[in-house]
Backbone as CSV, one residue per row, in Angstrom:
resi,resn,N_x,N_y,N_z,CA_x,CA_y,CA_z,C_x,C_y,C_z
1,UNK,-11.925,-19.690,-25.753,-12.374,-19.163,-24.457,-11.359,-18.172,-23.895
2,UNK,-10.154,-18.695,-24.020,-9.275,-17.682,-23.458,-9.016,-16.047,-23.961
3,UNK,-8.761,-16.043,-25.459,-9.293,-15.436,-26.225,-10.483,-14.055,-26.420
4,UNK,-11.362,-14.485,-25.406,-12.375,-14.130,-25.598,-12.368,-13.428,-24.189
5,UNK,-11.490,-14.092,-23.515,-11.219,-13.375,-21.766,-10.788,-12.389,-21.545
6,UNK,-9.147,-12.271,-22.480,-8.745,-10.973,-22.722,-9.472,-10.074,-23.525
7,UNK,-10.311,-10.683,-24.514,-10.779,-9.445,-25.277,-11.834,-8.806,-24.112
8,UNK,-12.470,-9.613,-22.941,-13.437,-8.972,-22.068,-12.555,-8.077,-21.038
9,UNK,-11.688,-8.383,-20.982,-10.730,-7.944,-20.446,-10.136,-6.486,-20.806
10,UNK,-9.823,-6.522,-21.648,-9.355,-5.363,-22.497,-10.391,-4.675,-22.616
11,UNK,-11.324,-4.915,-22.485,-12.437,-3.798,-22.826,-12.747,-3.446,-21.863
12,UNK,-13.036,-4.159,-20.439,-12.665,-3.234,-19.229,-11.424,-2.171,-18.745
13,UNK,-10.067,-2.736,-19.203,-9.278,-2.113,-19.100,-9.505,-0.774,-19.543
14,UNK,-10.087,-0.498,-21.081,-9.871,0.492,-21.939,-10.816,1.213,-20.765
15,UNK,-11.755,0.589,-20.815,-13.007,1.950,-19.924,-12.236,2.562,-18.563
16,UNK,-11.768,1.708,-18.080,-10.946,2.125,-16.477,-10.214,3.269,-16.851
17,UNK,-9.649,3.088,-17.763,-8.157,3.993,-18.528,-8.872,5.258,-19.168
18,UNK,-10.003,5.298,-19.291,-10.751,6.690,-20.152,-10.960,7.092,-19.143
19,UNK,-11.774,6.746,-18.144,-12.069,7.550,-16.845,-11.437,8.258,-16.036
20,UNK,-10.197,7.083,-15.546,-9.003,8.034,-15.763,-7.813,7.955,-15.793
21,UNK,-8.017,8.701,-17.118,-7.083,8.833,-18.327,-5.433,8.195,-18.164
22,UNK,-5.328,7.648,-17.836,-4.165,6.485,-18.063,-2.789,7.241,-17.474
23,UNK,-2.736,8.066,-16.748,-1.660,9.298,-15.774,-0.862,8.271,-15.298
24,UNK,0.577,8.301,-15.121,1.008,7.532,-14.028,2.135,8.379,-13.161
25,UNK,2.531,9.582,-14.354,3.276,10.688,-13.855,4.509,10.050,-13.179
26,UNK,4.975,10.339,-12.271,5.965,9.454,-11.629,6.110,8.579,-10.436
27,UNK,5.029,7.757,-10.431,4.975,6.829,-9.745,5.689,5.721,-9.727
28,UNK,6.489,5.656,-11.078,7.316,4.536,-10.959,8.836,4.904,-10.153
29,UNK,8.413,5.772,-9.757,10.011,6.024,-9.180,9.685,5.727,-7.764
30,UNK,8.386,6.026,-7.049,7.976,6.160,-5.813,7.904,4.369,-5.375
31,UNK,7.924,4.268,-4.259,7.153,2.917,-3.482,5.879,3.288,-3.115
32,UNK,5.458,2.364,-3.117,4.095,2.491,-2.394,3.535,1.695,-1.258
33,UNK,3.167,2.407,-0.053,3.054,1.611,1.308,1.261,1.877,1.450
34,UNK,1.052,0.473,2.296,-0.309,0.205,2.892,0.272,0.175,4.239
35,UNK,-0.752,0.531,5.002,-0.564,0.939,6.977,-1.670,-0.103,7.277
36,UNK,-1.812,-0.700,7.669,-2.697,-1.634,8.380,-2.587,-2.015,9.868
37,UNK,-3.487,-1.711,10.113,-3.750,-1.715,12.346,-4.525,-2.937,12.590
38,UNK,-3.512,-3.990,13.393,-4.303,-4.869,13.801,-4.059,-4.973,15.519
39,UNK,-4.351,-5.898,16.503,-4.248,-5.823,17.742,-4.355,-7.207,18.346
40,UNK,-3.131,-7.376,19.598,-3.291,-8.240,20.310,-4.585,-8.519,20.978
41,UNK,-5.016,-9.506,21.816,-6.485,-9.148,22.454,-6.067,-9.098,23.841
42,UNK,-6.837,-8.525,24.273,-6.545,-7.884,26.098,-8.311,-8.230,26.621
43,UNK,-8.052,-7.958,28.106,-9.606,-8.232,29.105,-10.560,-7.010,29.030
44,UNK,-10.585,-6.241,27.799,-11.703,-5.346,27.776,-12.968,-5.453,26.677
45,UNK,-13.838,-4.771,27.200,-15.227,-4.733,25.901,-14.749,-4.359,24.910
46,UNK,-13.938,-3.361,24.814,-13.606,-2.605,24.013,-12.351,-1.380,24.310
47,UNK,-11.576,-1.344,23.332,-10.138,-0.418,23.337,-10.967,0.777,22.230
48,UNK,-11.338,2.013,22.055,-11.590,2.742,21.276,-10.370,3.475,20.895
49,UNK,-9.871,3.746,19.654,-8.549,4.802,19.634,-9.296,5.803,18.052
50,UNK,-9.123,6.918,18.445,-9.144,7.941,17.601,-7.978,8.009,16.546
51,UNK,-8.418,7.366,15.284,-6.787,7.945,14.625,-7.057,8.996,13.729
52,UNK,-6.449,9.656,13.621,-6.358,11.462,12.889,-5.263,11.413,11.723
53,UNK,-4.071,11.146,11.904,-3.414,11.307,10.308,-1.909,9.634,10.946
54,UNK,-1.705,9.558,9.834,-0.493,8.926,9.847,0.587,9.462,8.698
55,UNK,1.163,9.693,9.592,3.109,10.963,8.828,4.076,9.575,8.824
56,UNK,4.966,9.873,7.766,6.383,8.735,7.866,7.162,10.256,7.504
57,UNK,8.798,9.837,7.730,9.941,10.057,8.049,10.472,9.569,6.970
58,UNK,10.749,9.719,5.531,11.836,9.533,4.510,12.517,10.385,3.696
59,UNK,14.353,9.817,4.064,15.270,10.390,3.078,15.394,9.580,1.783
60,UNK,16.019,10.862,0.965,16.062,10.207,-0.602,15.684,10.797,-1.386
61,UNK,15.570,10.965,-2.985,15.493,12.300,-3.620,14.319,13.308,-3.682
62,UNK,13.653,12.341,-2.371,12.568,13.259,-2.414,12.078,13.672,-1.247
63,UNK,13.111,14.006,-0.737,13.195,14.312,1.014,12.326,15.491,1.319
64,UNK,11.382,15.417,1.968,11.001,16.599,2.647,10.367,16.542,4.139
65,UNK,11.661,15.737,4.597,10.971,15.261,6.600,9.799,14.963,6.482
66,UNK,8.985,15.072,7.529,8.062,14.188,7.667,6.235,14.738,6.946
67,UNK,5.826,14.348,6.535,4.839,14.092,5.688,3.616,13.392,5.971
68,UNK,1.757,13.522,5.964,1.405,13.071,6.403,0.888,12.177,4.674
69,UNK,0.074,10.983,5.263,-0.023,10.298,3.707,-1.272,10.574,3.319
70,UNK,-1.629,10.652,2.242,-2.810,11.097,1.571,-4.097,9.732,1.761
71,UNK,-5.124,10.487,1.590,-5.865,9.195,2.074,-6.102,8.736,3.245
72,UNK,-5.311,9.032,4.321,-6.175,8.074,5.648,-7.328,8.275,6.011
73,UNK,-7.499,7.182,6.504,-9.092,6.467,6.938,-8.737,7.119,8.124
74,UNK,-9.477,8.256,8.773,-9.519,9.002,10.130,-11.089,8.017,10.453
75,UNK,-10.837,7.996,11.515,-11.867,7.474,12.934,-11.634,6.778,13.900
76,UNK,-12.678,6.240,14.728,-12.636,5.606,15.866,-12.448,4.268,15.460
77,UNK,-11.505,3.684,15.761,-11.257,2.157,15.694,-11.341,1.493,17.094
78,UNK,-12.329,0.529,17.415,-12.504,-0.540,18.603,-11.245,-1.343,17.938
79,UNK,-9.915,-1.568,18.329,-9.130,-2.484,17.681,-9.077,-4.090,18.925
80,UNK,-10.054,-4.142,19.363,-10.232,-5.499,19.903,-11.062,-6.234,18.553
81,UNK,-11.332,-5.313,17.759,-12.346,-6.178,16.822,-10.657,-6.196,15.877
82,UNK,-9.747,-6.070,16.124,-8.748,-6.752,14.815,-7.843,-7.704,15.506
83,UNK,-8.684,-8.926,16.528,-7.749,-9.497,16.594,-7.524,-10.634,15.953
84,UNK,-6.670,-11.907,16.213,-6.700,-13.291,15.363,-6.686,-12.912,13.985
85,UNK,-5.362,-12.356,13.515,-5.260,-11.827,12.268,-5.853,-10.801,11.875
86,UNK,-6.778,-10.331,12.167,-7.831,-9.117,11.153,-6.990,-8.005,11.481
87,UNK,-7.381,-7.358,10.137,-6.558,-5.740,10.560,-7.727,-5.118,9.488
88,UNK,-7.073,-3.603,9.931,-7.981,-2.660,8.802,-6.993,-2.197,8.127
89,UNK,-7.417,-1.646,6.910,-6.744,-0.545,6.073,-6.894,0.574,6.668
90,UNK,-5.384,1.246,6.903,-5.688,2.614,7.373,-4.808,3.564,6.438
91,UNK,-4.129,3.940,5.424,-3.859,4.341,4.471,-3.132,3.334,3.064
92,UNK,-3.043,4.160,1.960,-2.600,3.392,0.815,-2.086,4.269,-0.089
93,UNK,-0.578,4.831,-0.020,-0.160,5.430,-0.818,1.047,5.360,-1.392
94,UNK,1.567,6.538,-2.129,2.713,6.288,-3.067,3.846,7.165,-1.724
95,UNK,4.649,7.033,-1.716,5.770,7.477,-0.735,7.335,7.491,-1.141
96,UNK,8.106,8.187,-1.433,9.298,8.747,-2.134,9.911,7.391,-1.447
97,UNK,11.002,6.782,-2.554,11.775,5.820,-2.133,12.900,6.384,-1.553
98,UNK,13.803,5.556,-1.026,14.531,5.656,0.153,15.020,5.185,1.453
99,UNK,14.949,5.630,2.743,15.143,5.224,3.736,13.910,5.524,4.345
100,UNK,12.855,4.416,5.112,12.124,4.870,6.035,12.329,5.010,7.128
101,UNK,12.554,6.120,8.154,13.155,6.120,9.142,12.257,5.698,10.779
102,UNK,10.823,6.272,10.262,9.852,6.908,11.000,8.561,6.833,11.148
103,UNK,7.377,6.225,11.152,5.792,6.384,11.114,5.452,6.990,11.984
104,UNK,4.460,7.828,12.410,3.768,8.838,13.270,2.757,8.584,12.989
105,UNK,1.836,8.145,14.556,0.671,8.029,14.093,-0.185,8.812,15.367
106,UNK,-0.854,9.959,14.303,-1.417,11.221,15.067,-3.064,10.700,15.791
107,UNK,-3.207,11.014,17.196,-4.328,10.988,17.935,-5.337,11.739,17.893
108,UNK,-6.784,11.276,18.178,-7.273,12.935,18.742,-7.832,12.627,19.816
109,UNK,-8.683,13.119,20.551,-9.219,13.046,21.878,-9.830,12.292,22.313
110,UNK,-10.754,11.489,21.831,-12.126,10.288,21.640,-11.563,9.244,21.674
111,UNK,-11.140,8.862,23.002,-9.860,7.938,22.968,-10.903,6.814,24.002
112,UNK,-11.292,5.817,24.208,-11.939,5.067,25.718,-11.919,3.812,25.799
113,UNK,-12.468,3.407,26.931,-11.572,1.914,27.094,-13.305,1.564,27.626
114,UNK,-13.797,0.008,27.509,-14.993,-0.485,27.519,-14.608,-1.467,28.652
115,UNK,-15.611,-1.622,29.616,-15.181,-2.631,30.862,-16.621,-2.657,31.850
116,UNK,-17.354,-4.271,31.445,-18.342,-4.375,32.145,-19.441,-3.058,31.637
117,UNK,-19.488,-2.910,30.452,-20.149,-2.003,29.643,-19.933,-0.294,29.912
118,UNK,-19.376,-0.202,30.782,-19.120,1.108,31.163,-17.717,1.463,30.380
119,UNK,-18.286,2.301,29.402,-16.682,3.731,28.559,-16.474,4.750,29.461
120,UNK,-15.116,4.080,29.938,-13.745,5.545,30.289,-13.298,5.844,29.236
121,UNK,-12.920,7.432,29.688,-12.075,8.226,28.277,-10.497,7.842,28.601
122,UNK,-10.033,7.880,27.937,-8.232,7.604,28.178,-8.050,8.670,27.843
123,UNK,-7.236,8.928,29.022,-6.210,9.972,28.795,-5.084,9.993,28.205
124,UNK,-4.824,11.138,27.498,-3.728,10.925,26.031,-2.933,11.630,26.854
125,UNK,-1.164,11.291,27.618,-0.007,12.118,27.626,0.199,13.236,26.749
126,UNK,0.330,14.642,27.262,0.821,15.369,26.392,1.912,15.065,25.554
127,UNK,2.923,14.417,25.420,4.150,13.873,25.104,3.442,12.879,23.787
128,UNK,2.282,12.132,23.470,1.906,11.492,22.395,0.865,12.769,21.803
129,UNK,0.518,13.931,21.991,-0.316,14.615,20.865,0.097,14.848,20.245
130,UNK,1.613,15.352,19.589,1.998,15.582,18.371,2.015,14.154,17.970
131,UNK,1.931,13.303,18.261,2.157,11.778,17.466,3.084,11.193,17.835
132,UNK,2.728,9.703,17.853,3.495,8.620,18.243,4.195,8.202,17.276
133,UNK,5.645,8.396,17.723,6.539,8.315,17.099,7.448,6.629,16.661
134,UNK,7.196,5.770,15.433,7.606,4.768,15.783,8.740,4.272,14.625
135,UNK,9.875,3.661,15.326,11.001,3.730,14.767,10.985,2.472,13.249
136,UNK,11.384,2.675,12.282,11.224,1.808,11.369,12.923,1.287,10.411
137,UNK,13.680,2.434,10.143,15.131,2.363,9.511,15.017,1.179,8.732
138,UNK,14.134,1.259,7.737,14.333,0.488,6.641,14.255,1.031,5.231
139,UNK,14.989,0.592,4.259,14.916,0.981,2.520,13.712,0.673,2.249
140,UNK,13.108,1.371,1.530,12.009,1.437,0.192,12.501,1.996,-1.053
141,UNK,12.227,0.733,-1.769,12.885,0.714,-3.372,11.774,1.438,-4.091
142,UNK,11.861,2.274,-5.098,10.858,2.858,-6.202,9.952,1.696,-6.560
143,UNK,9.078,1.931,-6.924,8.528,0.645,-7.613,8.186,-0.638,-6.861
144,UNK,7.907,-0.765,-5.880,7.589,-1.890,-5.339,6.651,-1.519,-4.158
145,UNK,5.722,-2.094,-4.161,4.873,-2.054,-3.047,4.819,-2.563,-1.499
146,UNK,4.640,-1.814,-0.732,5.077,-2.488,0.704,3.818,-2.139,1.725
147,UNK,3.643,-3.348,2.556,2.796,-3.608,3.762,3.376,-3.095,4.837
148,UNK,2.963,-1.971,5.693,3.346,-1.739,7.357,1.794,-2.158,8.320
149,UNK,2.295,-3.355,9.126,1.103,-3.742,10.069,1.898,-2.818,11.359
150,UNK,0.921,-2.106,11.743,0.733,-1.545,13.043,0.427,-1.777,14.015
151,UNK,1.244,-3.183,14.885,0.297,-3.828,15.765,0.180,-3.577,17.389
152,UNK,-0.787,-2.998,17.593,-0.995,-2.718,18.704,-1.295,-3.434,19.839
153,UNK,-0.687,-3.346,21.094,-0.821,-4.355,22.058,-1.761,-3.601,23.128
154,UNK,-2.991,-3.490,22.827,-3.960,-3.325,23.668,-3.961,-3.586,25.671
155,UNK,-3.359,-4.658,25.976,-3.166,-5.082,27.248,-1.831,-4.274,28.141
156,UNK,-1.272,-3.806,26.934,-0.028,-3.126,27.670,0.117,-1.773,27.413
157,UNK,-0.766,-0.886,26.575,-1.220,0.347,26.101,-2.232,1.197,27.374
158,UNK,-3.041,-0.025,27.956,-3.859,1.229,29.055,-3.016,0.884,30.280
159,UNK,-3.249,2.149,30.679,-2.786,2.251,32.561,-3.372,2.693,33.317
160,UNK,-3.304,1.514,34.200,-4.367,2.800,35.294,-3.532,3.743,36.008
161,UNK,-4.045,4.865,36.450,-3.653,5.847,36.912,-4.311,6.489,38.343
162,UNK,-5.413,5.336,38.505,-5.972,5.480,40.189,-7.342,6.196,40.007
163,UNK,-8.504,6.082,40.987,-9.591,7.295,40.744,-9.911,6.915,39.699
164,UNK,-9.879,5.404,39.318,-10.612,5.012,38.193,-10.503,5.570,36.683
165,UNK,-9.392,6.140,36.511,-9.060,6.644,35.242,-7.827,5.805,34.609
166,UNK,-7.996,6.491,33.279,-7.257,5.398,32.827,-6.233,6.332,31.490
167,UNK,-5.124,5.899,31.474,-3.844,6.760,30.568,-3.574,5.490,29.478
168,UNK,-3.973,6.499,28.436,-2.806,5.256,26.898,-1.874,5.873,26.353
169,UNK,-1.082,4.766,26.566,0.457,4.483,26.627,0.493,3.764,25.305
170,UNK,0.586,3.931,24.015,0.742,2.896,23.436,1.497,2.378,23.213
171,UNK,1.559,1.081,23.216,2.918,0.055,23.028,2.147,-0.743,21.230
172,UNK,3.105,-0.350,20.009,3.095,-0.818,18.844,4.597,-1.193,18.370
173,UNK,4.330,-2.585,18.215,5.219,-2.824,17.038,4.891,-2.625,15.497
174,UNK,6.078,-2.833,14.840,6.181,-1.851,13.239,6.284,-3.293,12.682
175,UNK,5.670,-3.920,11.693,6.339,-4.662,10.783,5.891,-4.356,9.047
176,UNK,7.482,-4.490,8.639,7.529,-3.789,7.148,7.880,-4.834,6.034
177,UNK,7.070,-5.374,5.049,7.631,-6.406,4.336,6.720,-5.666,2.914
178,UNK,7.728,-5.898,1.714,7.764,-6.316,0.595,6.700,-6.686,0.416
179,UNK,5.315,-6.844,-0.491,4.617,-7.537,-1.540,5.002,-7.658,-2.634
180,UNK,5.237,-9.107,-2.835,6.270,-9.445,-4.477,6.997,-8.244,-4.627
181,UNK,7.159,-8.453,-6.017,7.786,-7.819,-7.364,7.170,-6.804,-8.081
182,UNK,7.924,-5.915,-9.129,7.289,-5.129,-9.797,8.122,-5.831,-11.187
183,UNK,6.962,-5.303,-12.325,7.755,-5.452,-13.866,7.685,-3.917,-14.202
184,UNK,9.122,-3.933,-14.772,8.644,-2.743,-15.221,9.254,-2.662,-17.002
185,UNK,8.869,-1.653,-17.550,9.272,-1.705,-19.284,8.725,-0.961,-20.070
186,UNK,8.534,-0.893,-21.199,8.115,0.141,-22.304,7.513,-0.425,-23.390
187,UNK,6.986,0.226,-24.131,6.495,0.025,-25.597,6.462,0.969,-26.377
188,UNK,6.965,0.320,-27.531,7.346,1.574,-28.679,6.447,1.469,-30.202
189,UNK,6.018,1.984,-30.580,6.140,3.575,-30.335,4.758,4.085,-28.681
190,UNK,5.546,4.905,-28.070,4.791,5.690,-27.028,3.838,5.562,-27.434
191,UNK,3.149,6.238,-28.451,2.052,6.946,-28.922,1.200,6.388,-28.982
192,UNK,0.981,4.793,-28.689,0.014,3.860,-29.280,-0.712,3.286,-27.456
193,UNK,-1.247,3.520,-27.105,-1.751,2.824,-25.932,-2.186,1.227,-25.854
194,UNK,-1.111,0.601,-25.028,-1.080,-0.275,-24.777,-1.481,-1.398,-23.780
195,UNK,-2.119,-2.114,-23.787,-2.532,-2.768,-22.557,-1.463,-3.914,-22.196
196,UNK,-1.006,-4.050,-21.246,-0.174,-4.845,-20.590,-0.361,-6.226,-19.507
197,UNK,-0.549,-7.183,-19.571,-0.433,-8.704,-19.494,0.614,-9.199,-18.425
198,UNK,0.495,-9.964,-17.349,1.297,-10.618,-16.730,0.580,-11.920,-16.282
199,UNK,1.075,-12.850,-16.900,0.096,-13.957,-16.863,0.561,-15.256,-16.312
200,UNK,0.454,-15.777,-15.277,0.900,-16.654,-14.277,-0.414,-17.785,-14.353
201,UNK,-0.374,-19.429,-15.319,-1.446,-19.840,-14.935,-2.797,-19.255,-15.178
202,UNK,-3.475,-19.145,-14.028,-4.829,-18.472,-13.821,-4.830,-17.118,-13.493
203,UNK,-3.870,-16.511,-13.091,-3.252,-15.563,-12.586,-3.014,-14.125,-13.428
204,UNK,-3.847,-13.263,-13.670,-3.148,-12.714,-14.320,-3.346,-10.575,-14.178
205,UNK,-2.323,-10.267,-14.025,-2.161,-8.810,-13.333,-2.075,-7.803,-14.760
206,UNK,-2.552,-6.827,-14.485,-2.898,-5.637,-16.215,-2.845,-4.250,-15.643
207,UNK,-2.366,-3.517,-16.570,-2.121,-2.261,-16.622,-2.220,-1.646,-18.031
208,UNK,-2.084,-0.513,-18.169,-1.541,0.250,-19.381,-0.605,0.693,-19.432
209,UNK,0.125,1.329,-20.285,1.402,2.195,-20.635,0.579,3.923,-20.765
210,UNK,1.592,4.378,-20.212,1.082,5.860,-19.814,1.726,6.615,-21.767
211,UNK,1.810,8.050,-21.530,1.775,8.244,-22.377,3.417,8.453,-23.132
212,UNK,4.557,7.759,-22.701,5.618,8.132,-22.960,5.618,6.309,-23.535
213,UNK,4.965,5.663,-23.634,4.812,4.214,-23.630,5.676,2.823,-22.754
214,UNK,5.683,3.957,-21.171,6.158,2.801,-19.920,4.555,2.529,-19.414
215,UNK,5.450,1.375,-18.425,4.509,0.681,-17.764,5.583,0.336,-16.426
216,UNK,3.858,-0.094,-15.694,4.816,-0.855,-14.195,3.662,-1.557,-13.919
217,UNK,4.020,-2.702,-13.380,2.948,-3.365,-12.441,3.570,-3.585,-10.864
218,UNK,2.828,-3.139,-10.114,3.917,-3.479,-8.576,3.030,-4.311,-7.797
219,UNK,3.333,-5.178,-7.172,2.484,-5.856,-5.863,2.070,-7.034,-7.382
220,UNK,3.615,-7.985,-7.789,3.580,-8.958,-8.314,4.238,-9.805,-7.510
221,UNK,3.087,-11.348,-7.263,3.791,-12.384,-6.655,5.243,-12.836,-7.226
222,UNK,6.290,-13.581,-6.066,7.336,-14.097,-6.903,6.973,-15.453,-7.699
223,UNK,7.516,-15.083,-8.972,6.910,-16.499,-9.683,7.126,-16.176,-11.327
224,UNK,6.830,-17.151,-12.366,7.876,-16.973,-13.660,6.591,-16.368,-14.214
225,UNK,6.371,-15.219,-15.474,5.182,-14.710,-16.227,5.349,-14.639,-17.464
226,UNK,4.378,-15.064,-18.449,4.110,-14.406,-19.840,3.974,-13.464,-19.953
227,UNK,4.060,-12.244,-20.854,3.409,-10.938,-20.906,2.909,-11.248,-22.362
228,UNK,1.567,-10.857,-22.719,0.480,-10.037,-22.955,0.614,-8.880,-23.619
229,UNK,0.811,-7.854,-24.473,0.779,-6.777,-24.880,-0.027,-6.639,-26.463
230,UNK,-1.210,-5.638,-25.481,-2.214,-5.637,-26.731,-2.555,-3.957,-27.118
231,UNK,-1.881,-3.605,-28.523,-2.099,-2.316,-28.390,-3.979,-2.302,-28.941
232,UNK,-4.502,-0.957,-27.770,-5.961,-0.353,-28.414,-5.876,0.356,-29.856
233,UNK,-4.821,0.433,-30.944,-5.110,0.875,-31.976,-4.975,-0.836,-33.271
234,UNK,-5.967,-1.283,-34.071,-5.895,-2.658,-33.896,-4.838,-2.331,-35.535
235,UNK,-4.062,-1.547,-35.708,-3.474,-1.733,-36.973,-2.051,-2.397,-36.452
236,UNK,-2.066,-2.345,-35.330,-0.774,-2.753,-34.869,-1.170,-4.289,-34.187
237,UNK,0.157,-4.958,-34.316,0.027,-6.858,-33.600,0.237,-6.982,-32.611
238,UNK,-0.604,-7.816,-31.663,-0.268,-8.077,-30.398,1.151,-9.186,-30.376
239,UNK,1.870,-8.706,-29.324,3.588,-8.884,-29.059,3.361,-10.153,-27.630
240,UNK,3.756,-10.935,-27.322,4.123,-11.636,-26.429,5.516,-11.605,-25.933
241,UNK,5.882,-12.349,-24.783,6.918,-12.361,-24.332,7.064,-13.242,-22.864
242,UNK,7.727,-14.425,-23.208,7.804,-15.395,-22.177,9.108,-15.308,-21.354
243,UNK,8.751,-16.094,-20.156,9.776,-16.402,-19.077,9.955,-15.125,-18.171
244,UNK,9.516,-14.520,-17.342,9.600,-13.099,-16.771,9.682,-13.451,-15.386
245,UNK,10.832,-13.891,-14.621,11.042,-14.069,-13.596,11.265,-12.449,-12.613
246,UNK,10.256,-13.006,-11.658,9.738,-11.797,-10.433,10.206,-12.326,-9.325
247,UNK,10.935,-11.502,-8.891,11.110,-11.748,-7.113,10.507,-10.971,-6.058
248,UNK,10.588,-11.224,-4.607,10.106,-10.213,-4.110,11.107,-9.082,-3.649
249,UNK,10.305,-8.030,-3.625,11.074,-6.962,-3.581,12.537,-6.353,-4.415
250,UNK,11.985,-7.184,-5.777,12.967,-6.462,-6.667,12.080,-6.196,-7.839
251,UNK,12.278,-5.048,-8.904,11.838,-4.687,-9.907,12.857,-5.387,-11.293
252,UNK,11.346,-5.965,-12.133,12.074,-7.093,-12.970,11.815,-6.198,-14.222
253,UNK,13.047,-5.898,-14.911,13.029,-5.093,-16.057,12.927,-5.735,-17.270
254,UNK,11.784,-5.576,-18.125,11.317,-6.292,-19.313,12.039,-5.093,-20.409
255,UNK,13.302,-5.902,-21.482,13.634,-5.008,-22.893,12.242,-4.699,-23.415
256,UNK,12.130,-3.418,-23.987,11.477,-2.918,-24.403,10.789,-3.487,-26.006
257,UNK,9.216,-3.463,-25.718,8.811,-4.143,-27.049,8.364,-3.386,-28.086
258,UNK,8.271,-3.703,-29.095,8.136,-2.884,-30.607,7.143,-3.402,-31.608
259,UNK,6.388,-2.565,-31.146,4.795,-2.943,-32.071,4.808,-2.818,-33.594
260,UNK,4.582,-4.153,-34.250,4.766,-3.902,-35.863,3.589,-3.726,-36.661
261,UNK,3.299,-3.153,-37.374,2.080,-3.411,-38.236,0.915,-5.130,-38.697
């Protein structure tokens, strides 16, 4: 049965990897951050906020000030609907390791507050249209994946301002943590495409080897793994390799394996 899991397995893999084409370019050098917006709950129908881009602030060899991230989810978020844990995804990308100094998270106008069914527009301070600027001064390691919750405190964000209008102020805290571990390693010869195995229990995380024959897996729980390595050309033997201790927020370097006939 098991057997028969990976081989179903592997044959999804292979199709994922044709489509497209197995690139990883240099991502293993980068971190990679998720932005997620969730919210305290406050006495309104509804908090509407327009979000438009989210920029970070990192030094390190791939410095180029501030940057907006590829991918965001632009729209209107009611963030009374993320409270009691819920959040949304609001970007998911790769981001130069380093120092994060900075998140910016850009507005647009379609901003309103819900009360006794009636929407006011909030008024946005000129001082937040270039973006809200929020302080972070933490490392991001290459290779490891990281969570920023964006949590917004809805009850202390609107103000009134008299004449029944209403100004947002936003008040967000930043929190930045680690998801697990990354493995990272090789297979030789390059040339042979490889499918890659991390197998915890029931548990088990896959990739390929790009075309220089590395690999990475990032956003691995901490915890001990088998690896798995099955090359797609079948003249060559599938390689195992036990005991692969992962922590969080460190990259666990597997010696490089050598596919024999």
């Amino acid at each position: 049965m098991k057997s028969n899991f990976f081989a179903a397995l592997f044959l999804g893999l292979l199709f994922t990897c044709s489509l497209n084409s197995c690139s990883k370019s240099d991502s293993a050098q980068k971190s990679r951050l998720q932005v997620r917006l969730t919210d305290d709950p406050a006495a309104y129908d509804a908090v509407n906020i327009d979000i438009q881009d989210v920029q970070i602030n990192v030094t390190g060899d791939d410095d180029k000030g501030w940057q907006s991230l590829p991918g965001v989810k632009k729209g209107i978020y009611n963030i009374l609907n993320l409270v009691n844990d819920k959040d949304t995804l609001l970007a998911d990308a790769d981001i130069p390791s380093g120092k994060l100094h900075q998140i910016r998270l850009v507005l647009g106008d379609n901003n309103s507050v819900v009360m006794g069914g009636v929407s006011t527009h909030l008024e946005t301070p000129s001082a937040q249209q270039s973006g809200l600027k929020l302080n972070v001064q933490q490392d991001v390691t290459g290779g490891i994946l990281y969570t920023m919750v964006l949590d917004f405190d809805a009850a202390r964000s609107i103000v009134t301002t008299g004449s029944g209008k209403y100004s947002l102020k936003p008040v967000i805290r930043t929190v930045l943590n680690a998801v697990g571990g990354s493995i990272k390693g090789a297979v030789t010869p390059g040339s042979v495409l490889t499918a890659v195995y991390a197998i915890n229990g029931t548990d088990t995380l896959t990739t390929f080897t790009d075309a220089s024959g590395a690999y990475l897996i990032k956003g691995v729980p901490a915890a001990t793994y088998n690896m798995l390595y099955w090359p797609t050309d079948a003249t060559y033997q599938k390689q195992t390799k036990s005991g692969i201790a992962v922590n969080t927020g460190k990259v666990t370097l597997v010696d490089t394996i050598r596919l024999a006939h």
